[in-house]
C-alpha distance (Angstrom), angle and dihedral (degrees) to the residues before:
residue distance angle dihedral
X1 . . .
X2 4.01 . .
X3 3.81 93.1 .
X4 3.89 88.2 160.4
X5 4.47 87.1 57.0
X6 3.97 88.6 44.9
X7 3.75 84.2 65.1
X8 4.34 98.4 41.1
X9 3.43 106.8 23.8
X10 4.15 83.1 92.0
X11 4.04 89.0 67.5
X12 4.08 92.0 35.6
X13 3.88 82.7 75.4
X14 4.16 115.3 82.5
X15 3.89 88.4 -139.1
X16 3.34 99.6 49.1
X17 3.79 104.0 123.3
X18 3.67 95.2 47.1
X19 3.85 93.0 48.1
X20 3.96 84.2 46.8
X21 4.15 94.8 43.9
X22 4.09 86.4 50.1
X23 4.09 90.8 53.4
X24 4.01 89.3 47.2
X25 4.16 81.4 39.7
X26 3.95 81.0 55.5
X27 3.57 99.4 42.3
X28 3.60 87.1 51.6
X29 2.87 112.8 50.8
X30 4.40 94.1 47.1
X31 3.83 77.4 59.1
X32 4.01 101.5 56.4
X33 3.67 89.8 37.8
X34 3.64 100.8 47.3
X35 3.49 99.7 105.7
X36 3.55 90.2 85.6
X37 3.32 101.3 85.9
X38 3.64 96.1 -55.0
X39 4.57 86.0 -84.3
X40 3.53 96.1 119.8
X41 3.67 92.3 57.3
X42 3.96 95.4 38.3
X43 3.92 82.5 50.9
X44 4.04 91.9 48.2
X45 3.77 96.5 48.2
X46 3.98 85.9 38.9
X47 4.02 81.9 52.9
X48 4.11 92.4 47.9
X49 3.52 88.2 44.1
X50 3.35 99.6 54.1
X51 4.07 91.6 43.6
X52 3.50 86.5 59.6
X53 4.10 95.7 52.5
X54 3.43 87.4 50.8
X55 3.92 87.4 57.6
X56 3.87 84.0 50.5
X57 3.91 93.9 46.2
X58 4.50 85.3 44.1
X59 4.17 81.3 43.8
X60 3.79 96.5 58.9
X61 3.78 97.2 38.8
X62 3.40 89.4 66.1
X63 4.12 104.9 -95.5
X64 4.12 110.5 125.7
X65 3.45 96.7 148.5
X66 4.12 106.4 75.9
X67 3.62 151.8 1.6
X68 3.86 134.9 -80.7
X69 3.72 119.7 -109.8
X70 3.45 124.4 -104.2
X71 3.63 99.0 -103.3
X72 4.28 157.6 126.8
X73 3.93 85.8 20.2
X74 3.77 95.3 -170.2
X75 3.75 87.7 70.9
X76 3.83 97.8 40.9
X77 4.26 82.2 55.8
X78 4.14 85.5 46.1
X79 4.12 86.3 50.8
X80 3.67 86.9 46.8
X81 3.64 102.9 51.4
X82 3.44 86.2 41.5
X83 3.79 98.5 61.9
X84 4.03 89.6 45.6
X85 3.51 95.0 55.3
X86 3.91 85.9 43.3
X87 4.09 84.0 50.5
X88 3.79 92.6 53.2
X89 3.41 103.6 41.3
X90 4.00 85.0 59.0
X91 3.84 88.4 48.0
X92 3.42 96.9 57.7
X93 3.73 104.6 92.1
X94 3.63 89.6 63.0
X95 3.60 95.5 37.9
X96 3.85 87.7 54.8
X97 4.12 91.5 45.5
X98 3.94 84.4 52.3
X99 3.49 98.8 50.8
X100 4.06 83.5 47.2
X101 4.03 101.3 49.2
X102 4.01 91.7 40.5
X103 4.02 88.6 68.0
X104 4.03 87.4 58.7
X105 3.66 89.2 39.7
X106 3.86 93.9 51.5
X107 3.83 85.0 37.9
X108 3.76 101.6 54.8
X109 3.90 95.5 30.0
X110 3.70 95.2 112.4
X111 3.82 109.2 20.3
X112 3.61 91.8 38.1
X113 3.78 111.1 24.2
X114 4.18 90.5 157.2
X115 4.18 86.6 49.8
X116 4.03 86.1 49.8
X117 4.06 99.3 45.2
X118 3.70 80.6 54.0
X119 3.81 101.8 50.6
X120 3.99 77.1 40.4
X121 4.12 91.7 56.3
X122 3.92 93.9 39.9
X123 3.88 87.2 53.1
X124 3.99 85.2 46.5
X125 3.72 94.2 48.7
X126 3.88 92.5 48.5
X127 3.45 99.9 42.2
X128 3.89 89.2 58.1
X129 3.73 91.9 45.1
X130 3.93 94.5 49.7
X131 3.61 84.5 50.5
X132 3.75 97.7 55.0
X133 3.88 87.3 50.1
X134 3.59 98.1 44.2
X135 4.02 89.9 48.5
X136 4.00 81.4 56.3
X137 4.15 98.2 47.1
X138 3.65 104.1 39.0
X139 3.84 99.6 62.6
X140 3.58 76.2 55.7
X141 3.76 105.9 52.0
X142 3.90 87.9 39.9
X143 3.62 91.9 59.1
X144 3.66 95.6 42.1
X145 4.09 85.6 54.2
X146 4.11 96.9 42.9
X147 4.36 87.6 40.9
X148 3.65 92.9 50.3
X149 3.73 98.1 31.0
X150 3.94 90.6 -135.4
X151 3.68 119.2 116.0
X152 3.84 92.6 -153.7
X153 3.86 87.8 60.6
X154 3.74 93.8 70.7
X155 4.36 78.9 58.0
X156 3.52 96.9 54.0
X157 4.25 90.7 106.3
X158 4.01 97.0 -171.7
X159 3.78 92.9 47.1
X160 3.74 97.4 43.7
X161 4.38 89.6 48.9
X162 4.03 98.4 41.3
X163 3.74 84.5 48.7
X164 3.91 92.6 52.8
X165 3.86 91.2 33.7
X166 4.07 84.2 55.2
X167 3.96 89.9 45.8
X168 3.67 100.3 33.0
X169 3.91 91.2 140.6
X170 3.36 96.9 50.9
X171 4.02 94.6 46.4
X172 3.69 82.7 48.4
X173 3.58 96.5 60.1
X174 4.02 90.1 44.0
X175 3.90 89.7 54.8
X176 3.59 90.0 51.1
X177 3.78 98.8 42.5
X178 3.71 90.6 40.0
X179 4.20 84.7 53.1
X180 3.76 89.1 52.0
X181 3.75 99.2 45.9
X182 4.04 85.9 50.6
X183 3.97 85.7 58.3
X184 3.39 92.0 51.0
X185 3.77 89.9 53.5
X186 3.47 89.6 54.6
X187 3.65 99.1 50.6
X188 3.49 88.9 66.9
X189 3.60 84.6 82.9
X190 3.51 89.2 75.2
X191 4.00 91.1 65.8
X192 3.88 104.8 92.9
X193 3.69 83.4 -59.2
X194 3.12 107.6 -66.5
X195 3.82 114.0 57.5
X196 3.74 81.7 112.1
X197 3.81 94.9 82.9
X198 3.66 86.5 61.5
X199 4.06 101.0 39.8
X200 4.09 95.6 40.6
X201 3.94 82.9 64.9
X202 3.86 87.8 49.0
X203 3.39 93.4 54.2
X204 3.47 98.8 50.3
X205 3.82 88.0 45.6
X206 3.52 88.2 63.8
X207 3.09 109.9 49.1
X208 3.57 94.1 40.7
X209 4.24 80.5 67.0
X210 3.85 89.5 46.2
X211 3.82 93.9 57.2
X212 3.74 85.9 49.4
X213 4.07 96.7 48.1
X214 4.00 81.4 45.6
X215 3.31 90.7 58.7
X216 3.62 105.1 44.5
X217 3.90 90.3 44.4
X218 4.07 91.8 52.2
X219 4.15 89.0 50.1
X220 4.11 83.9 48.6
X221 3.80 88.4 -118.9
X222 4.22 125.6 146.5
X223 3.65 113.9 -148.0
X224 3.63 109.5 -92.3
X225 3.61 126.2 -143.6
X226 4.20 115.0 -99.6
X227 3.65 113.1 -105.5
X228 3.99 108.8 -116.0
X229 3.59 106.8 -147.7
X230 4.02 112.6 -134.0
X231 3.96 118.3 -116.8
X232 3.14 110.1 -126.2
């Protein structure tokens, strides 16, 4: 893996701060409107989302080097929704544990508040686990769904896990590089406030390239040049 062109590929394309300025645009604009039932922000992150499969999907065809025009929204929103309900279905063991432990918790929070703090740290502890394992799958299952172009791919549990198991190195570095791009989304924060709309994108950018690298580097395939179709 290029971890290094993960990170710079973004300014390697001539566009680049228009397609970043839209995604902040995006961002934005979910935010001011998200009064309304909170759809205009589903529908921006759904829009990011999907912008950053289709880096993924542009990743594993063989195209490092740039980023994907802005365009046919319906189907970035259809990638988007696509990788949340991807994201949650891989959540739900420990959304399903939670949901078990807080009835003991809520039970034993008065007679037993030493029994509840320890229902409440075993919840803690595998919440944080889950999430280290999940951040290690999913690029996994997401590339599996974008490579084969088959949602139900990304489902197929034994596939998915003896394909991490068999890459664990490289899905190790993805998890961490993935972890490190999300702080640098956040430190955008630190730019008069709102810096963030521009580096959240980034992020996701990113590590949308990382899941494809992943991908292509557990299948034992170098990035091949995109064919250029002739003009006739």
């Amino acid at each position: 893996m290029d971890i290094g062109k993960a990170f710079t590929f973004v300014f390697e394309d001539d566009q680049w701060i228009t397609k970043v300025l839209i995604a902040a645009a995006i961002l934005l604009l979910g935010i001011l409107f998200s009064w309304l039932l909170a759809i205009p922000l589903l529908l921006a992150f759904a829009l990011i989302s999907g912008y950053m499969v289709a880096i993924t999907r542009q990743a594993i065809r063989g195209d490092l080097n740039k980023l994907p025009e802005w365009e046919d929204w319906g189907t970035l929103i259809a990638d988007g929704l696509k990788l949340i309900v991807i994201s949650i279905v891989y959540a739900l063991p420990i959304i399903l544990v939670s949901i078990c432990l807080s009835i003991p918790i809520g039970v034993f929070a008065e007679d037993a508040e030493a029994l509840s703090s320890t229902f409440s740290v075993l919840l803690s502890c595998l919440s944080v686990l889950w999430g280290i394992v999940m951040s290690v799958v999913l690029p996994a299952a997401v590339a599996f769904w974008v490579a084969k172009d088959d949602l139900s791919a990304a489902f197929r549990f034994g596939d998915v896990l003896t394909f991490v198991r068999n890459n664990l190195s490289t899905y190790l570095i993805t998890f961490v590089m993935s972890w490190v791009a999300s702080l640098i989304g956040g430190l955008g924060s630190l730019v008069c406030g709102v810096g963030w709309l521009a580096t959240f994108p980034y992020a996701y950018m990113v590590t949308g390239h990382l899941y494809g690298q992943a991908y292509l580097a557990g299948i034992g395939q170098l990035p091949q040049p995109v064919a250029v179709e002739e003009v006739a």
